[in-house]
C-alpha positions as CSV (number, residue, x, y, z in Angstrom):
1,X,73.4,0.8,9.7
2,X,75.6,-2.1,10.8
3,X,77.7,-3.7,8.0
4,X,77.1,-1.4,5.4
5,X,79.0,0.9,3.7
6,X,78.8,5.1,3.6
7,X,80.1,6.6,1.1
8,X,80.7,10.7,1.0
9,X,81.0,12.5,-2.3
10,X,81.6,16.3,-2.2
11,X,83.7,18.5,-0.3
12,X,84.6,18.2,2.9
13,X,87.2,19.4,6.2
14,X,89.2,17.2,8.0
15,X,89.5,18.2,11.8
16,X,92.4,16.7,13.9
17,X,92.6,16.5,18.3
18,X,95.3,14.9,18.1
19,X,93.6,11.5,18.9
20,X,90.1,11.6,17.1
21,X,89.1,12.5,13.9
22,X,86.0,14.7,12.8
23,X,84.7,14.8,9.5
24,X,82.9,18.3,8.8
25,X,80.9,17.3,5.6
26,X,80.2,20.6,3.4
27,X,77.9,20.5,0.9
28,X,78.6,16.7,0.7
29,X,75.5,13.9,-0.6
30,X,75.8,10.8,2.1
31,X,74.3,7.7,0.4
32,X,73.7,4.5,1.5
33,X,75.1,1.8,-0.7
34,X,72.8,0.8,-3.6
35,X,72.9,-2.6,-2.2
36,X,71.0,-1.8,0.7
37,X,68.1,-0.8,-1.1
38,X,68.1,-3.7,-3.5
39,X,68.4,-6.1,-0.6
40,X,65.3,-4.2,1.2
41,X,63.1,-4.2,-2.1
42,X,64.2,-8.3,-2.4
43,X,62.8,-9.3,0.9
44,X,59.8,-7.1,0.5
45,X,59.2,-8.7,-2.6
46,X,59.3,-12.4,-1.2
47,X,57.0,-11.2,1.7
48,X,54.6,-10.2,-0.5
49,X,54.7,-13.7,-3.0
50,X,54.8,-15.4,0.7
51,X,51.5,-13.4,1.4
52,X,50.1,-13.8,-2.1
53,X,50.7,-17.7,-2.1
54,X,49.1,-18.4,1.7
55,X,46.3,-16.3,0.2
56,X,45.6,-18.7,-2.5
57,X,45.8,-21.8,-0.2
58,X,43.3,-20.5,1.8
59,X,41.1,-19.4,-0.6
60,X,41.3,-23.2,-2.8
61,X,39.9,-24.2,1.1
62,X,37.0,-22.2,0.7
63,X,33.8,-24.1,-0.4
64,X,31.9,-22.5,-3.0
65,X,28.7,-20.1,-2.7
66,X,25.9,-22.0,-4.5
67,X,21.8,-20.6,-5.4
68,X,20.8,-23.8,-4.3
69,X,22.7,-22.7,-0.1
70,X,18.5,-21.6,-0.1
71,X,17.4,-24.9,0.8
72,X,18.7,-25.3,4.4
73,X,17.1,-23.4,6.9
74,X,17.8,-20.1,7.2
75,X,18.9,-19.8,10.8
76,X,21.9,-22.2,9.9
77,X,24.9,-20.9,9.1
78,X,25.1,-22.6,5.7
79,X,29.3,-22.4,5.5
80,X,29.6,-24.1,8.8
81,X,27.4,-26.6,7.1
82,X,29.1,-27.1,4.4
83,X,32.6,-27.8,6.4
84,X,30.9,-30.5,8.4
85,X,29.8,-31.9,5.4
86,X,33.6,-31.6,4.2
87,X,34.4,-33.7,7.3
88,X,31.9,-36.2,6.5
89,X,33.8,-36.7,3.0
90,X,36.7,-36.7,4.0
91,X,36.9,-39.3,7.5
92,X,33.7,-41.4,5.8
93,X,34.2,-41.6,2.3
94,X,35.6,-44.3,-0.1
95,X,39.4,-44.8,1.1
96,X,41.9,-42.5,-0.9
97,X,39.3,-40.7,-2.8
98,X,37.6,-38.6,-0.4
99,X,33.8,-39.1,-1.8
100,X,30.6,-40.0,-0.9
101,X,29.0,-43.0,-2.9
102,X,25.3,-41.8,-3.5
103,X,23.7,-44.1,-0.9
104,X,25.9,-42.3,1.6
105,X,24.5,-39.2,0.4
106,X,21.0,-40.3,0.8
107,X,22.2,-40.9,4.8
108,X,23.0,-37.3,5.2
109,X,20.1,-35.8,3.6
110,X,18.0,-38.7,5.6
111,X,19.8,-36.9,8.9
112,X,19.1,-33.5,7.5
113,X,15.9,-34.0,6.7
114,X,14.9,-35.5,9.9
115,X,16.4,-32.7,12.2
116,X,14.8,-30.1,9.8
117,X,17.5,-28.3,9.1
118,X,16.0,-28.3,5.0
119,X,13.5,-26.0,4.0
120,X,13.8,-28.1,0.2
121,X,14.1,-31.8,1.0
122,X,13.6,-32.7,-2.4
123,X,16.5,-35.0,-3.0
124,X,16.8,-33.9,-6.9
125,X,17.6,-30.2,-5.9
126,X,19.9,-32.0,-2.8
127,X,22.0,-34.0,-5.0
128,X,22.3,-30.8,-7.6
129,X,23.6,-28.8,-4.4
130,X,26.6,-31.2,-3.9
131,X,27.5,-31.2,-7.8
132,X,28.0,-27.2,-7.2
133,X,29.3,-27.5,-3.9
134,X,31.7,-31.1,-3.3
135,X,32.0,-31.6,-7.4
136,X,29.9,-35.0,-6.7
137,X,30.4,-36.5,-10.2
138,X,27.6,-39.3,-9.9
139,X,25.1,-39.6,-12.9
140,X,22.0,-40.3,-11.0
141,X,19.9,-37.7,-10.0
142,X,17.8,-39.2,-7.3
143,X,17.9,-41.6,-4.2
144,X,15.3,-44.1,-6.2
145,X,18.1,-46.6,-5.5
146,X,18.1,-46.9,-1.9
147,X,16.6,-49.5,-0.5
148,X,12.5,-48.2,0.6
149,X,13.5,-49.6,4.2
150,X,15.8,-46.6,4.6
151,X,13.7,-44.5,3.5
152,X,10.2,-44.6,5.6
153,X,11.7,-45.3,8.5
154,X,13.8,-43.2,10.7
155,X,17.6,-43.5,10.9
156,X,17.7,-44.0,14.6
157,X,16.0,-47.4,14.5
158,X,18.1,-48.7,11.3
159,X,19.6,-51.6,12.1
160,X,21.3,-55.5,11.2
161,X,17.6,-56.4,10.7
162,X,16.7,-53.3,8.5
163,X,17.2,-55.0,4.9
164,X,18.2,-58.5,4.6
165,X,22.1,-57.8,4.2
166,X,22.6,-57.6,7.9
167,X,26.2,-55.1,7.5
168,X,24.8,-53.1,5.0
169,X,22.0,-51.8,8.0
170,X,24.7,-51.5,10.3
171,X,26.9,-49.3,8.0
172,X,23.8,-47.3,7.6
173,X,23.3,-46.6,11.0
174,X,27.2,-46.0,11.6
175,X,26.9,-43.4,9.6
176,X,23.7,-41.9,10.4
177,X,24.5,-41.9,13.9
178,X,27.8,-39.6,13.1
179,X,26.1,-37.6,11.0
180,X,23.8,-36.8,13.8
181,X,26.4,-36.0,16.5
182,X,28.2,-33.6,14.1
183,X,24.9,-31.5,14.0
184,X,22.6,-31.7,17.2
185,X,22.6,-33.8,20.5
186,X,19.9,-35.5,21.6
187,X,18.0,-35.1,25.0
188,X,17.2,-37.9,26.9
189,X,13.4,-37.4,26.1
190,X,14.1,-37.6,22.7
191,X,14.0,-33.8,21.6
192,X,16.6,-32.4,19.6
193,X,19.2,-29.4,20.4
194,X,20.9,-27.5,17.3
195,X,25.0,-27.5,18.4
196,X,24.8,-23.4,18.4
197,X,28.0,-23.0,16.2
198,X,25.9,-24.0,13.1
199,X,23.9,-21.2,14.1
200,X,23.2,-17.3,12.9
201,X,23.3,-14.8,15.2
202,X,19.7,-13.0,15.2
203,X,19.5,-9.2,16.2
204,X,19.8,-9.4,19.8
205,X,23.2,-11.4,19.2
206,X,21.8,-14.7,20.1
207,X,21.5,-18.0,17.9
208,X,18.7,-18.6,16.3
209,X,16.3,-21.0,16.7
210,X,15.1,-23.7,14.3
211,X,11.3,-24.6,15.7
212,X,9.5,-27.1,14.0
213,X,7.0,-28.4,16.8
214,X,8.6,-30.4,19.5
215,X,11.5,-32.0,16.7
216,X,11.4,-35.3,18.5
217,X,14.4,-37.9,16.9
């Protein structure tokens, strides 16, 4: 082992040539210095708090199971969801704070809702969901607040002229309209396609299939 020192205890003959020297060892122990061990058990300590601290950044990543994962649908893979929903948060929400206001909320269960990826749509049990799940820290319970024009009419037709204040209908929309691309695309006779990576496999290996009639936007 390069650069580290052997040393010989016990007895031992020394042969001469003439030009080279041979060292007969009898009965001798041949240790490696101490120093070579420690050095090994060092680095294979730091590997392992290398290991062990990745681990735990990884894990913090991971978005919690929650009882309340039972209200999508259960061909969706509801972790795949929930990362989506993660982007949503994080490239949508208020600046620096990486939240959804509740009225954005109500957009994404609005989107949910209409490509019937919910089995519960109750928006009481939705916003509980995303206490356990994104830590939403907003008192209200319900989407009572939002404007009724948002909610009997479909987000594909919101607009400047859905409510009186003209930007508010287009942020609306903005959003909607994201929301929607993340999840399905849209055919051009209106029907809806689930993007297969958001789906489980069934038993013949294949995604499974959300149907609920013709799922027209």
């Amino acid at each position: 082992m390069a650069g580290n020192n052997i040393y010989v205890q016990g007895s031992y003959i020394d042969i001469h040539d003439n030009q080279n020297v041979y060292l007969s060892v009898d009965k001798a122990q041949v240790n490696v210095a101490d120093r070579v061990r420690k050095d090994d058990a060092e680095e294979a300590e730091e590997l392992e708090k290398e290991f062990a601290e990745a681990q735990e950044v990884k894990d913090d990543n991971v978005l919690p199971l929650s009882p309340l994962d039972s209200i999508f649908h259960r061909a969706l893979n509801v972790a795949r969801v929930k990362e989506a929903i993660r982007q949503i948060i994080v490239t949508r929400g208020e600046a620096g704070r990486h939240r959804l206001s509740l009225k954005q909320w109500f957009v994404v269960h609005k989107v949910l809702e209409e490509i019937s990826w919910l089995d519960d749509d109750t928006d009481t049990r939705f916003i509980e969901w995303i206490r356990q799940v994104f830590q939403y820290e907003g008192k209200t319970g319900d989407f009572k607040s939002v404007k009724s024009e948002f909610k009997h009419s479909h987000s594909s037709t919101w607009g400047a002229d859905t409510v009186k204040d003209r930007q508010t209908g287009r942020e609306y929309r903005a959003l909607a309209d994201y929301v929607r691309s993340l999840f399905v695309t849209i055919g051009g006779d209106g029907s809806i396609h689930d993007r297969e990576e958001f789906l489980n496999l069934g038993s013949d290996g294949k995604p499974m299939y959300i149907g609920r009639g013709l799922r027209k936007k």
